[in-house]
C-alpha positions as CSV (number, residue, x, y, z in Angstrom):
1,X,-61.3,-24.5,-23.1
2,X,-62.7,-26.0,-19.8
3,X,-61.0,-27.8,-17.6
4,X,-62.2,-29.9,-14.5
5,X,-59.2,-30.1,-11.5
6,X,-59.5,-32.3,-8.8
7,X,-57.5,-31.3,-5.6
8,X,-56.7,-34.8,-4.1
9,X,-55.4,-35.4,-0.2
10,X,-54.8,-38.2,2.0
11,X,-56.5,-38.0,5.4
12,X,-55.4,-40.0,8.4
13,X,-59.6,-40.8,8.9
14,X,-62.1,-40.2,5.6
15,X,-65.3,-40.1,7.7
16,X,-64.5,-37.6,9.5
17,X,-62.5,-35.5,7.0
18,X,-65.7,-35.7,4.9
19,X,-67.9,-34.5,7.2
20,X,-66.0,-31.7,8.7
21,X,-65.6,-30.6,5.2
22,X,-69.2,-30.9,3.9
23,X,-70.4,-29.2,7.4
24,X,-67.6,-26.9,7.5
25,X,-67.8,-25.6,3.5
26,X,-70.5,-26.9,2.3
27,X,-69.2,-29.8,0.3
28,X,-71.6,-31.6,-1.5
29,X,-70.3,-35.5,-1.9
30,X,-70.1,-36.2,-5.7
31,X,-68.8,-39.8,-6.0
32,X,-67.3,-42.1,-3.8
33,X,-65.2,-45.8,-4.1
34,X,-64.5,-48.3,-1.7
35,X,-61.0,-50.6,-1.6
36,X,-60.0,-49.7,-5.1
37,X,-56.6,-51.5,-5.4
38,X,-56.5,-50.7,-1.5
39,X,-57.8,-47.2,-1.8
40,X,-61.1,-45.8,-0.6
41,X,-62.1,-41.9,-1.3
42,X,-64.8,-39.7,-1.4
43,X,-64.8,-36.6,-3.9
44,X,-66.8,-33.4,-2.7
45,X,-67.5,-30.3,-5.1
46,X,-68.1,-26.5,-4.4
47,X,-71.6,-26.4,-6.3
48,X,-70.7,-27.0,-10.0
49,X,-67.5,-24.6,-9.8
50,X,-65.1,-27.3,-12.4
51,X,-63.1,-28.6,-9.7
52,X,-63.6,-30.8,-6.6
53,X,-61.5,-32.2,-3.6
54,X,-60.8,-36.2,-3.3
55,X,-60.1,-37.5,-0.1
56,X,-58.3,-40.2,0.4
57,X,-57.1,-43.3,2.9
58,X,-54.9,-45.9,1.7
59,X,-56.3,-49.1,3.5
60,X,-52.8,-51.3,3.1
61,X,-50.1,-48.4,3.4
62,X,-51.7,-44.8,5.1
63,X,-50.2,-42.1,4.2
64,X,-49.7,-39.5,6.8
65,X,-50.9,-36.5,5.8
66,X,-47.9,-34.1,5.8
67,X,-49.0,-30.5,5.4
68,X,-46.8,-27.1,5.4
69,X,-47.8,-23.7,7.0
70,X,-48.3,-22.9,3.1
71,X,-50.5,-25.8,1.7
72,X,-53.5,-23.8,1.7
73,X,-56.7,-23.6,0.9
74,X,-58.4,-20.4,0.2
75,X,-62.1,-19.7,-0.5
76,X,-63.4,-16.0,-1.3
77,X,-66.4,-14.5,0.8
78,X,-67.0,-11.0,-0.3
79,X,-70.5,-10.6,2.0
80,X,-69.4,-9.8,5.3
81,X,-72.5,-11.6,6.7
82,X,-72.0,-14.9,4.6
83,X,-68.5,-14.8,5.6
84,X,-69.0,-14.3,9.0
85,X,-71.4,-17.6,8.8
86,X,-69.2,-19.3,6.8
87,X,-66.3,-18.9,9.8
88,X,-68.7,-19.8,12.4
89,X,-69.6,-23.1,10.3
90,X,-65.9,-23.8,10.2
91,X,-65.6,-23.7,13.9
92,X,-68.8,-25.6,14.2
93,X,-67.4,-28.7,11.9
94,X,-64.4,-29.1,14.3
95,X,-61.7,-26.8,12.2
96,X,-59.8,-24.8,14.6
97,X,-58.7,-21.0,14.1
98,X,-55.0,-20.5,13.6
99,X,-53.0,-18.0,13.2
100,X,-52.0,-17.6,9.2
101,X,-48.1,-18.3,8.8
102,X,-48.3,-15.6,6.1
103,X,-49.7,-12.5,7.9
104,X,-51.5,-11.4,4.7
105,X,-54.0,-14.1,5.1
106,X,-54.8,-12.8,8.0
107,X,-55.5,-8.8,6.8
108,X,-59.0,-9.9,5.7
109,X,-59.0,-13.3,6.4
110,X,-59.4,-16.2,8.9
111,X,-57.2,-19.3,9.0
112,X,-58.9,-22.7,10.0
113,X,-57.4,-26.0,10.7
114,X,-58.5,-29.5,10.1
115,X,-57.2,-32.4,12.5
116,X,-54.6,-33.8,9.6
117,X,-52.9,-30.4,9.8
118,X,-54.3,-28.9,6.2
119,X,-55.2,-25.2,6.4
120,X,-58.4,-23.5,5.4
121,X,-58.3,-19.4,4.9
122,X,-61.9,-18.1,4.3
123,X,-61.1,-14.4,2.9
124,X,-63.8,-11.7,3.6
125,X,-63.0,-10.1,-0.5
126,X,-63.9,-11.2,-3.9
127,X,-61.2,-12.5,-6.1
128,X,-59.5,-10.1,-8.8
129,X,-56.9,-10.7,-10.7
């Protein structure tokens, strides 16, 4: 069985959330909506990978995005050079380099902030179970 996930966030400004993200991962915008029942959102996907990020702003009521230490996001980059490129994109997007709150994140990993407070760990392995 296949099954799709979407990872959905509010975000205190969806322009720039959106393009910090595209820039920053690579996003690639897969749908969009404007003022549904007071809603608007983009979704962005990781290339085809089953599962996508929504962000959205509530035009009547925002939410303020209320992220922990631990409300992660991690991606995998095994290739030293492409994860080496993949940080400096994250830095060039806007995130900022944090220190992780769990120090394993930060054994092969860096930790990157957007502006709403939600972490971003970019890990220099592959992923094994």
């Amino acid at each position: 069985m296949t099954t799709d996930v979407r990872i959905a966030r509010p975000v205190s400004d969806l322009g720039r959330s959106v393009a910090m993200y595209k820039r920053g991962l690579a996003l690639q915008e897969i749908g969009s909506f404007r003022d549904h029942a007071g809603f608007d959102g983009v979704m962005l996907e990781v290339g085809g990978q089953g599962f996508h990020f929504e962000f959205t702003y509530c035009r009547a009521h925002p939410v303020r995005p209320t992220p922990t230490a631990e409300d992660l996001l991690v991606f995998y980059e095994p290739d030293p050079t492409a994860w080496k490129n993949r940080c400096q994109a994250m830095l060039d997007a806007g995130f900022v380099e944090v220190d992780a709150f769990n120090p394993y994140w930060s054994e092969r990993g860096r930790s990157f902030r957007d502006f709403d407070g939600y972490t971003v760990v970019i890990e220099q392995a592959a992923w094994s179970r």
